[in-house]
Structures are given as C-alpha cells and as structure tokens.
BAKOLZA-174970 format. One record per residue (C-alpha): residue number from 1; residue in three letters; x, y, z. Coordinates in Angstrom, 1 decimal. Layout:
N
   n res     c1     c2     c3
 NUM ala      X      Y      Z
...
! end
This chain:
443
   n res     c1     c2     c3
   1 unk   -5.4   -8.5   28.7
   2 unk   -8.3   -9.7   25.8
   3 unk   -6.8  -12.6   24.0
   4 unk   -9.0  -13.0   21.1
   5 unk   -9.4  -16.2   18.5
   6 unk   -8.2  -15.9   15.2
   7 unk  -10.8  -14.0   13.6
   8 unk  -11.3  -11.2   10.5
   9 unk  -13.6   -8.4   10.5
  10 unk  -14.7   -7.8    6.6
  11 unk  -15.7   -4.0    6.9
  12 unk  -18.7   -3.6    4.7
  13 unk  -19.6   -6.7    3.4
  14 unk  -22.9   -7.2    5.0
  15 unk  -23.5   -3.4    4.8
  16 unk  -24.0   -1.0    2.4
  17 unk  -23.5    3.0    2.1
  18 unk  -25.4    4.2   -0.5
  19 unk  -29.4    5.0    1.0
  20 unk  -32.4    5.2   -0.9
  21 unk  -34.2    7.4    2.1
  22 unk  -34.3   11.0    0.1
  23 unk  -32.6    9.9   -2.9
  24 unk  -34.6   11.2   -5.8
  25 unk  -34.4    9.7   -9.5
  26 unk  -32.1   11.9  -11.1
  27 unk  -29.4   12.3   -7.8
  28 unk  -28.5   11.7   -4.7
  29 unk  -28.4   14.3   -2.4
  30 unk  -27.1   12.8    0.7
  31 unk  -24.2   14.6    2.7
  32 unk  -20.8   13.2    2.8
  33 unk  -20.8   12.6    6.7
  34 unk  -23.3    9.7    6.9
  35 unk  -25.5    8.7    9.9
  36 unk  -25.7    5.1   11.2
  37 unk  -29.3    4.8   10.5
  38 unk  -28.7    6.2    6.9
  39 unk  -26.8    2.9    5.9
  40 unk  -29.1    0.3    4.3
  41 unk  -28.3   -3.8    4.4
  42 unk  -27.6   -5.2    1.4
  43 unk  -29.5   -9.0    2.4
  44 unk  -31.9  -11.2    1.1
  45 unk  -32.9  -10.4   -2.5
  46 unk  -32.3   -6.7   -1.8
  47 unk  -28.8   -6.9   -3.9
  48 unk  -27.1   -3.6   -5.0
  49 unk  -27.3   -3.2   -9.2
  50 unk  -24.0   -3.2  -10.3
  51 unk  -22.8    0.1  -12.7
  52 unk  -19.3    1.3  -13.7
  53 unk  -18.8    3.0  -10.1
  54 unk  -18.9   -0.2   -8.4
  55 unk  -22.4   -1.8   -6.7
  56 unk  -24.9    1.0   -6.6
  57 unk  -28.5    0.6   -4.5
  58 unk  -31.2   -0.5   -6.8
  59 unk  -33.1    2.8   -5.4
  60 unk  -31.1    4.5   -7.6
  61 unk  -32.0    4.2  -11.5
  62 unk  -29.5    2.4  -13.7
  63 unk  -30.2    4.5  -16.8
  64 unk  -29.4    7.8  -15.0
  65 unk  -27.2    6.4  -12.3
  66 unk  -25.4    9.2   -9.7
  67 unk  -23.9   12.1  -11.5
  68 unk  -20.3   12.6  -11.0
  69 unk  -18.5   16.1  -11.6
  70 unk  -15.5   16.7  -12.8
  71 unk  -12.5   15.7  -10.0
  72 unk  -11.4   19.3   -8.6
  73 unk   -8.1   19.4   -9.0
  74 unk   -5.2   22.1   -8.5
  75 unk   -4.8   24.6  -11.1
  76 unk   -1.1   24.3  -11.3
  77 unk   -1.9   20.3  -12.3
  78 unk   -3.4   21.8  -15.4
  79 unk   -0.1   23.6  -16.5
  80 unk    2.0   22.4  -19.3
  81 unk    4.6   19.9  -18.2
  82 unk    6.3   19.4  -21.6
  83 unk    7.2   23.2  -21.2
  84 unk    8.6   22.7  -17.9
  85 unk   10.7   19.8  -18.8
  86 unk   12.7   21.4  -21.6
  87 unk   14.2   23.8  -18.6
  88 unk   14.6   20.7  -16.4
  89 unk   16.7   18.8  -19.1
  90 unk   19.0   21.7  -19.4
  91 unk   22.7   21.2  -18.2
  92 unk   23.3   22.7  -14.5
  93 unk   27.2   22.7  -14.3
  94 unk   28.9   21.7  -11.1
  95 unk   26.1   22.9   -9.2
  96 unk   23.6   20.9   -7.1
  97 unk   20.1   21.7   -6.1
  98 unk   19.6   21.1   -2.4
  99 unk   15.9   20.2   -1.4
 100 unk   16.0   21.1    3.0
 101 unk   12.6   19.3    4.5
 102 unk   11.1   20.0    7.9
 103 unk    8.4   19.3   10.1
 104 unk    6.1   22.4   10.9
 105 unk    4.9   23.5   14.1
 106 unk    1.7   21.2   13.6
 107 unk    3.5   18.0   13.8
 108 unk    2.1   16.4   10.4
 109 unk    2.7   19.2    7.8
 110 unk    5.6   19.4    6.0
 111 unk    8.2   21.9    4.7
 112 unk   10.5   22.7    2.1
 113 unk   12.8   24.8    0.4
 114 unk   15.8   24.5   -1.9
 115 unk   19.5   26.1   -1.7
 116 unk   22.5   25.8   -4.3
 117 unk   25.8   23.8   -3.6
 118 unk   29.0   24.2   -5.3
 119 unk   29.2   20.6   -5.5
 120 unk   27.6   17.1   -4.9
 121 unk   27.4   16.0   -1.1
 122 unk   28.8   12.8   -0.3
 123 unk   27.4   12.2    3.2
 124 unk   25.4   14.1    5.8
 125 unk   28.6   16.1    7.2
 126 unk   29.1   18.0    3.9
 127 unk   25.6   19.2    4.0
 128 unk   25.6   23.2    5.6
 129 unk   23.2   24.6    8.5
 130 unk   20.9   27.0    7.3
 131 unk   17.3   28.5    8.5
 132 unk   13.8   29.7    7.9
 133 unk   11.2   32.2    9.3
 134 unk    9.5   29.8   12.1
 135 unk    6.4   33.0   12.4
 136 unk    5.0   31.1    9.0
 137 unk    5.5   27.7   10.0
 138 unk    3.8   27.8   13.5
 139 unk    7.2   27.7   15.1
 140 unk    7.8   31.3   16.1
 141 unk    7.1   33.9   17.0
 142 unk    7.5   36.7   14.6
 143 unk    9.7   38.7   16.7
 144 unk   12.2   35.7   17.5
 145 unk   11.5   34.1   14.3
 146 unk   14.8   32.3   13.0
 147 unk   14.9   28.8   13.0
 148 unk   17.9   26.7   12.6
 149 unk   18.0   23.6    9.5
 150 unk   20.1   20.5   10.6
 151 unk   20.4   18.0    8.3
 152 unk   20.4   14.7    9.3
 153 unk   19.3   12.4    6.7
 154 unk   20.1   12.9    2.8
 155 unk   18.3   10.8   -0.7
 156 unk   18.4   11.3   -4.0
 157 unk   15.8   13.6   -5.4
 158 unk   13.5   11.9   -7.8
 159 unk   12.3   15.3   -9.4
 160 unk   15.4   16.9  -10.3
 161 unk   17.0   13.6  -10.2
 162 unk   21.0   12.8   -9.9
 163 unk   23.2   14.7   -8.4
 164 unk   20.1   16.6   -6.6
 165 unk   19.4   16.2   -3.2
 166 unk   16.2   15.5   -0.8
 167 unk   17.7   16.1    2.8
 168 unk   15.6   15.5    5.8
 169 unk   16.4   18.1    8.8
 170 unk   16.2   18.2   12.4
 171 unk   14.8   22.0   13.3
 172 unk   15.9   24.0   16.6
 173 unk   15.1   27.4   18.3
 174 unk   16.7   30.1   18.2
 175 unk   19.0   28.5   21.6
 176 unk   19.7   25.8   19.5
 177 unk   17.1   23.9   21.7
 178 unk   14.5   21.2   19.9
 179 unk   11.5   22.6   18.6
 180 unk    8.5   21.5   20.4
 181 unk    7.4   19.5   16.8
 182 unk   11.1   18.3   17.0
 183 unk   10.3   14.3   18.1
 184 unk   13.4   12.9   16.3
 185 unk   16.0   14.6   18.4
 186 unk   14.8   12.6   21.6
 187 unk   13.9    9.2   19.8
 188 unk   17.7    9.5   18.5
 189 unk   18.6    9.4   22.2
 190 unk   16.0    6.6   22.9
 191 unk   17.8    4.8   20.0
 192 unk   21.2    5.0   20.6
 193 unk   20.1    3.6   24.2
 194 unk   18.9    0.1   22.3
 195 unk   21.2   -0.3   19.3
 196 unk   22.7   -3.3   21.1
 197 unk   19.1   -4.7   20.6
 198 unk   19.0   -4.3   16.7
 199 unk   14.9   -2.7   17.0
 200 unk   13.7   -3.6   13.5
 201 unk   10.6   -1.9   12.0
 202 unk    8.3   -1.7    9.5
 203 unk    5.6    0.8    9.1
 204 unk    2.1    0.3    6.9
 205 unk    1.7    3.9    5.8
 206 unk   -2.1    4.2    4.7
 207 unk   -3.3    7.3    3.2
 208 unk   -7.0    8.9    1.0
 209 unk   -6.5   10.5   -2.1
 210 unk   -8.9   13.5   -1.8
 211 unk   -9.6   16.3   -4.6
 212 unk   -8.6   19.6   -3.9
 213 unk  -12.8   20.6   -2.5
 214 unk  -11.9   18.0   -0.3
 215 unk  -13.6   15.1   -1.8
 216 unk  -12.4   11.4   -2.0
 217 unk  -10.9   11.1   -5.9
 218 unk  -13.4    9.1   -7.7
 219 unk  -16.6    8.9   -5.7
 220 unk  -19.6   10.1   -7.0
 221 unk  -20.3   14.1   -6.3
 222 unk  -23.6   13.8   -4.2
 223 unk  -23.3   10.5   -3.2
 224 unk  -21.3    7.4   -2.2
 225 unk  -19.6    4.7   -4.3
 226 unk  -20.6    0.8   -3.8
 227 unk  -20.2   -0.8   -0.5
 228 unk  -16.9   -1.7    1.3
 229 unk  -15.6   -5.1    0.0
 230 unk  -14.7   -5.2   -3.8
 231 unk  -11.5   -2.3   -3.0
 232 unk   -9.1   -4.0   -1.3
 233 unk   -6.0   -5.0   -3.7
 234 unk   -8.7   -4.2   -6.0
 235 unk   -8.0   -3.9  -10.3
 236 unk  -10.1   -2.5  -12.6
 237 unk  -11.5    0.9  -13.1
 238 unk  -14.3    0.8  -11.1
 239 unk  -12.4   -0.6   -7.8
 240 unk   -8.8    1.5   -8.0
 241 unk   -9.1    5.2   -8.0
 242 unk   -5.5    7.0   -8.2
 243 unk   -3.5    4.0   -9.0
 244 unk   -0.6    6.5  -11.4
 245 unk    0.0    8.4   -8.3
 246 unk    0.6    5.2   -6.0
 247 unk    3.3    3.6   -8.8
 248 unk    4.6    7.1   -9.3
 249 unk    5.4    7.1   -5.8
 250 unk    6.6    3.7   -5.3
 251 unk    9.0    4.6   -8.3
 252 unk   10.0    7.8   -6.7
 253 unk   11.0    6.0   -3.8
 254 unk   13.0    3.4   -5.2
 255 unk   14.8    5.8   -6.8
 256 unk   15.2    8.1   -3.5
 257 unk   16.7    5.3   -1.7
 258 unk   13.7    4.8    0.5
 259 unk   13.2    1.3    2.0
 260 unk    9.9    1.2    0.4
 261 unk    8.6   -2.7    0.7
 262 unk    5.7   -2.4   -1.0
 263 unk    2.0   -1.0   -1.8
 264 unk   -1.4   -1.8   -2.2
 265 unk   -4.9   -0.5   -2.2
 266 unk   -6.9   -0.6    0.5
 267 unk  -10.3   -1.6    1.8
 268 unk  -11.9    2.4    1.2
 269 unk  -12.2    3.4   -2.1
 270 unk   -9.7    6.1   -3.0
 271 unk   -7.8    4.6    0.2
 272 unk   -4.4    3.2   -0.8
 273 unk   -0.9    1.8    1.5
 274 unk    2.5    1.7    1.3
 275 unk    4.9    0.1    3.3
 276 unk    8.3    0.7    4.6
 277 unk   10.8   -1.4    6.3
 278 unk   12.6   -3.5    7.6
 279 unk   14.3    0.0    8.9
 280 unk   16.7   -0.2   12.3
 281 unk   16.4    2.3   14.7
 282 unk   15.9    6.4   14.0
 283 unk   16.4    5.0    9.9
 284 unk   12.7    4.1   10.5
 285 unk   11.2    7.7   10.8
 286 unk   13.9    9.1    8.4
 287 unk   12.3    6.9    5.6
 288 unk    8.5    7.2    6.5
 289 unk    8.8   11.4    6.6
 290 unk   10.9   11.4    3.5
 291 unk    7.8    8.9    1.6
 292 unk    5.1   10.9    3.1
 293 unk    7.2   13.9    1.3
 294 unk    7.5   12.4   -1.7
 295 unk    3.5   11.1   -2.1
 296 unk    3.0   14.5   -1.1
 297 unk    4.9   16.2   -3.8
 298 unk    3.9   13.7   -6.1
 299 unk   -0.3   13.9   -5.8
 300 unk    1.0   18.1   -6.0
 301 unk    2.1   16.9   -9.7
 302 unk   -1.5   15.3  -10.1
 303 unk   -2.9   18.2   -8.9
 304 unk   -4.6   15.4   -5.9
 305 unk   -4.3   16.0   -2.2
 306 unk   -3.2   13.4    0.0
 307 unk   -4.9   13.1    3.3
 308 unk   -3.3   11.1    6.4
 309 unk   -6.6   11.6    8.4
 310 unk   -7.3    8.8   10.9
 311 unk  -11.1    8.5    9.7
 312 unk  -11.6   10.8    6.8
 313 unk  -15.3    9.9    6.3
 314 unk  -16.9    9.0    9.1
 315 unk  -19.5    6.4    9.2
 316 unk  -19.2    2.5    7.6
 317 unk  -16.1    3.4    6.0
 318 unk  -12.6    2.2    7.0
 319 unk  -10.2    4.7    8.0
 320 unk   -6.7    4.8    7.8
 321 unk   -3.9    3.7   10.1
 322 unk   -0.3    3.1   10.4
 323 unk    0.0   -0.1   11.6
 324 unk    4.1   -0.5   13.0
 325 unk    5.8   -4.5   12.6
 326 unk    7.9   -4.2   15.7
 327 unk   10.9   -6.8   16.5
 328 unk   14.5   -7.2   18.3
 329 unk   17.2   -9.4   18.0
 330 unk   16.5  -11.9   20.5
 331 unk   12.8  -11.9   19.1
 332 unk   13.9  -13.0   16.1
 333 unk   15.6  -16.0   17.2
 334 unk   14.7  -19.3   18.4
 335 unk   12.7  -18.8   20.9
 336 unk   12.0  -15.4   20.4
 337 unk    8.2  -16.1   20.5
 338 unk    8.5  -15.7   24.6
 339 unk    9.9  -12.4   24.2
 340 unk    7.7  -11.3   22.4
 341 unk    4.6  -12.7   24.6
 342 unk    6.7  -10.6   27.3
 343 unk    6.7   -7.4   25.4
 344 unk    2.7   -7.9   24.8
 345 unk    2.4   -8.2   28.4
 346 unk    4.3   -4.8   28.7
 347 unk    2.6   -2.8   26.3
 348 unk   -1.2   -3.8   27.7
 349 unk    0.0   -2.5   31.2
 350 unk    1.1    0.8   29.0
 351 unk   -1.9    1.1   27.0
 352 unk   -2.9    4.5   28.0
 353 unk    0.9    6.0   27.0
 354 unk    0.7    4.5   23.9
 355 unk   -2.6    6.1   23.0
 356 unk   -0.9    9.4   23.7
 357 unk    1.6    8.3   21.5
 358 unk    0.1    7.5   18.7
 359 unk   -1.2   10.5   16.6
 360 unk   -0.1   13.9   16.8
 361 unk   -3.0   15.4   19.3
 362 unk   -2.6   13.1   22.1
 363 unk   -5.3   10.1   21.4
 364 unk   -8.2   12.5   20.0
 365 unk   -7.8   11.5   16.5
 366 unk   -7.2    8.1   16.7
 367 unk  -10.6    7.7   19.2
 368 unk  -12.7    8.9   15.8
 369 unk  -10.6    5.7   14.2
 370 unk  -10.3    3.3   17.2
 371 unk  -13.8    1.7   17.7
 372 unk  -13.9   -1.7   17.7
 373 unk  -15.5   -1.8   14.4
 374 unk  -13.6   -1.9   10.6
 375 unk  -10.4   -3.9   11.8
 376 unk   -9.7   -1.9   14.9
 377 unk   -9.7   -2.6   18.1
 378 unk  -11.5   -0.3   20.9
 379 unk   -9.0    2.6   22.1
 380 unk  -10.2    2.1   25.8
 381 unk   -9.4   -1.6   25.4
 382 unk   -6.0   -3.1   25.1
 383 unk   -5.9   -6.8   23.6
 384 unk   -4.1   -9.2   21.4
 385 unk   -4.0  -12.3   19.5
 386 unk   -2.9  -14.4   16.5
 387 unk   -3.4  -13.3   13.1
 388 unk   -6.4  -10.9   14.9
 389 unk   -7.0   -7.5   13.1
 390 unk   -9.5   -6.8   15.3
 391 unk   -7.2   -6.5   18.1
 392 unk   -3.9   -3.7   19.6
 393 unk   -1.6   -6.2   18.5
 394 unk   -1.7   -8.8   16.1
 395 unk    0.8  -11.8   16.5
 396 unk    1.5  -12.8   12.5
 397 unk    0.0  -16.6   12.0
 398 unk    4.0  -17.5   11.0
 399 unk    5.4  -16.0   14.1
 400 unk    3.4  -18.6   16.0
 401 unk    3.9  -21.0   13.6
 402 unk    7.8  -20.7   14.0
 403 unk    7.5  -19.3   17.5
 404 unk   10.3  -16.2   16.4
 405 unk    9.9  -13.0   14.4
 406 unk    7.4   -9.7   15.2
 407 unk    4.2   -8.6   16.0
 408 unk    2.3   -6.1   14.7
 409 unk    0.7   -3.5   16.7
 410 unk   -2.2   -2.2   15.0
 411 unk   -2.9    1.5   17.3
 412 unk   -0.8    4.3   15.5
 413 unk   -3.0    6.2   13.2
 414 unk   -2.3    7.1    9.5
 415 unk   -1.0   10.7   11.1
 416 unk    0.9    9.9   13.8
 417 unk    5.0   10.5   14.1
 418 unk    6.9    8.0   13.4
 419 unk    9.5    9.2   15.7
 420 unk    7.5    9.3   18.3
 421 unk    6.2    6.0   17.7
 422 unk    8.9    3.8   17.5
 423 unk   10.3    5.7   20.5
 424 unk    7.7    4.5   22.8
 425 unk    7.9    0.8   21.5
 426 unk   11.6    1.0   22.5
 427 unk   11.1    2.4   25.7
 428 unk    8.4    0.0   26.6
 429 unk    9.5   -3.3   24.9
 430 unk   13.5   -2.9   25.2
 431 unk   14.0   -0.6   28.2
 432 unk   10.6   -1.6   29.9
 433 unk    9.9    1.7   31.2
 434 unk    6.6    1.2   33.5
 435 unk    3.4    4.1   34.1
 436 unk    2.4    6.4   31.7
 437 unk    5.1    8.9   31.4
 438 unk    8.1    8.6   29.6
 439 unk   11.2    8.9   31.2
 440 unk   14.0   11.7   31.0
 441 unk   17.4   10.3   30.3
 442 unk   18.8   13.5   29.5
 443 unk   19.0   14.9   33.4
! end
C-alpha cells in the first residue's frame, strides 16, 4: 500500500486550456475534446488577459474576445410559468398526488410517474404497489413487460409541495425477483447484517451543468473558458455558472427532507457539489437517488441538463466524482484511529472489487476519471494518506489529529450507485469479506 505525504494537487494552475495554435482573430475554432499538446503553459511573462469569461490567452484579441451563442436550452424552459402556477395554486380536496421514482434498466437514469391517493400517507406501509411497462425502460421485454413499484422510501414533494409525495421504489420482475438494476434490495440485506455497527456516511455528489447540445452552461461556443483555478467556491459572474439551480436544489431538498449537508462549486467551470450525510445504513442511497432526482427535475425547470459523467471533457479539466466519508461506531471512538488504519489495510487488499464497484459499467468509466492527475489517484494503484487528495483514501487532517472519526475514500465516480457503494464498504470494512467477489448471504 502507497502511503503518501500530505500533499494537494491544484488542477490547472500551472496550465492553461485555451491554445492560440489555429485560433484566428475573430474565433476560436478548436474542438471540445482537447489534445495534450493543444494545452499551452501559462509561465513566465506569457500571462493570460483577463476578460469577463475568466483569463483568456493573449492569442486571442481582447476587443473581439471568443464569441459565445446563446445557452441551448429546452423548449419547455421557455414556457410560461406564471400560467402554470395559477393551476398549481388551485385547491386539490382530500386528494394527494403521488410522485413513484425508479431506477431504469441503465442503472443511472431515472424514472417517474404520478398516481392519485384518497388521502395523505403517513408512512411507507400506507403507500400501494403498482407497476410500469419495463419494454421502455430497458427492463423488459415487451412481451413480459410488467414491472412491479415497491415503495420503500417516501419525502415531501417540493414541486407540488405539502401533502404531495416523492416516494422512492424498489422495482421487481414479473416473479417478484430484483431487477438486474435493482442494487438496493441486496445492500438492504448487507445492511441489516451491520446495523449493530452504526455505518455512517456521507456522499460528495459532484455533477456538470451541460446545455441541452450538450455543451458545459457558460463556456464559450468554440472555445474554452480561462484555466482551472479561479472556479472552485468561486463568486462572481465570470467564475459561477448555474449558481440558481444549485440553491434551488439545496432548497428543494431541505424542504423534501433530504439530509442535504451542504454545496459548493467546484474546481471545472459549470462543475458544481452537493453533499449528503451523515446518513446510516440503506438511508444513505435513499437520500442521494432522491437529490440526484430532484437536481434533475430542477435543471428540467431551467431548461439545463445535468450530467453525472465521470470526465465530461476530457483533457486538463477536472472531472467529477463522488467521493464517500465512511465511518462505524467503534471508529468514532477513542481510539478509533486503529480501526480505521485496519479497514485501510482491508480495502487496498480489495482494490480491484472496489473498482468494479464503483460506477455503473464495472471500472470503465471511472479509468477515463482515475489517472493520477486532477486530484485522483491512479485506478491501477491503491494508496492512502493524510489529508492527500491525490490518493484512494484520504485520512481527514482532524481524524489524525484526534486519532477517531472517518476516512474518506475518494474512488466512486460522480455516476456510480450509491447502493452499491456503501454495500461494498460494509462488506469490506465491517464484515471483512476477502477476494474480489462478493459474497452470497442469501443461499
């Protein structure tokens, strides 16, 4: 196992993104998907000229600057919302709207669809089965195509607000098996196994704000904003791009119930995070899917899609993870620092697991993320270390400090299950499963 020294990797400081090679005067025509040797360094007296869009390449003239296009946005964005909301004030009786959500055969999409109830649900029990047609969500197949809705988790919906529902549901097949995108059934299992351990997390959700063509809300049309450093927790116009949807959907969340902890933007432009947490147990992946809804549904308001792609633009740009604070009872008492030290020792013996683990198609989108470069560690490497973002896991400089608390492992990409996530922690850390399978308790 790499132990490293206490040291932070500041992604684009010391290198910029915008090239002058085939830039003409009046734009830049360079592709989104930049090329290693198309990135210029911004050193000695070669300092980028500072515009409204953030530090821009001398190269490029001041007067005319890079053209930017209109955002592309959704069509439905554009639609009156002061006409809508004169129907949404309007008295609904005894009735409740229902909002059922799902995960879709691809394991990161999600579903929805809304059903009338006679009256206001109290708890989860009081909630009814129902189904959808699994052909359309890559499910089923159309001949067999019922699916089966169980609700598992229920929040207040911030759209239709009180006594409206959002209610998170578990899918099955037509047997009443598990779908195969089904990861919270067996995590509940894997949970129930370590309650007597108290598993705390907390998960650091980050996520791109893309236009509906695709491209990242705010940067130039044929070109690249300023270099990687001014961004992160950034204010100002020219450094936060998106900022009403991010404290829409904190808002949102506070309001659903979501243990939403807190938000900031991140070291990409357009790039922002929220976090959530301290959850116990399955409560963690209950409230990530339901906040991953909500942003979703929220940026749909903004006419913005949100993207929870591990490395939406490749090249010297950051991309996005979901880094996962990780603790237990005995790690968060005195003492606890040796358990946790243990844990570490158990997880770099399971590296290759935990890759699988860790986004949705098996380690293949988190080895476009996981280079060793922009506050990663190398997916073929496993190591850790105090207050190191550079490494798997990062011990907090606190936690070493007061030798108790958490660590923070840094591998799970922005679109990874959180199910499936905090599952394998669990089976690693509290029932120290060994080799790179997991194991079947339900035999």
């Amino acid at each position: 196992m790499l132990i490293h020294n206490d040291t932070r990797q500041t992604a684009g400081m010391a290198e910029g993104h915008l090239t002058s090679e085939g830039c003409k005067k009046e734009t830049c025509s360079k592709p989104l998907q930049p090329k290693d040797k198309q990135q210029d360094d911004y050193k000695g007296n070669n300092k980028p000229t500072v515009w409204n869009g953030g530090p821009m390449h001398p190269a490029v003239s001041f007067d005319i600057k890079v053209r930017v296009k209109n955002m592309a946005t959704s069509t439905s964005s554009k639609l009156n919302k002061v006409v809508k909301q004169q129907y949404m004030e309007l008295p609904q009786g005894d009735k409740v709207q229902a909002m059922y959500i799902w995960v879709d055969g691809s394991g990161e999409g999600l579903r929805c669809k809304t059903r009338t109830l006679d009256s206001e649900p109290k708890t989860i029990e009081e909630l009814p089965e129902w189904n959808f047609d699994g052909s359309s969500t890559y499910q089923s197949e159309g001949s067999n195509s019922d699916m089966f809705l169980i609700p598992v988790a229920m929040f207040r919906d911030p759209f239709r607000k009180d006594p409206n529902k959002l209610v998170l549901c578990e899918v099955l097949k037509y047997n009443r098996i598990p779908a195969d995108t089904n990861q919270r059934h067996t995590c509940q299992q894997v949970m129930s196994m370590a309650q007597n351990n108290h598993p705390w997390f907390g998960m650091e959700q980050e996520y791109t704000l893309l236009g509906t063509d695709g491209h990242p809300f705010g940067w130039p049309s044929n070109g690249f904003p300023g270099p990687q450093g001014p961004y992160y927790c950034g204010v100002g116009a020219n450094k936060a791009y998106g900022r009403d949807i991010v404290e829409a959907h904190y808002r949102a969340c506070l309001y659903a119930g979501i243990q939403i902890s807190g938000t900031n933007a991140e070291v990409m432009p357009a790039q922002w995070e929220f976090q959530v947490g301290p959850c116990e147990g399955i409560d963690m992946g209950d409230h990530l899917w339901i906040a991953r809804f909500i942003l979703h549904r929220v940026a749909e308001d903004f006419g913005v899609v949100v993207s929870f792609d591990p490395k939406p633009i490749s090249g010297n740009w950051n991309g996005a993870g979901c880094h996962t604070n990780f603790s237990t009872k005995e790690m968060r008492e005195e003492g606890g620092l040796k358990v946790i030290e243990d844990a570490i020792e158990r997880l770099g013996k399971r590296h290759k697991y935990h890759i699988k683990a860790y986004d949705p198609n098996g380690g293949l989108d988190n080895a476009r993320r996981l280079t060793g470069h922009h506050e990663t560690s190398s997916i073929d490497e496993f190591s850790a270390g105090v207050a190191n973002r550079g490494a798997s896991i990062r011990i907090p400089r606190t936690v070493a400090q007061e030798k108790k608390g958490y660590f923070e492992d840094r591998r799970p990409s922005a679109n990874c299950d959180p199910y499936v996530v905090t599952e394998a922690l669990v089976r690693t850390c509290i029932l120290k499963e060994e080799g790179e399978k997991p194991m079947n308790y339900s035999k």
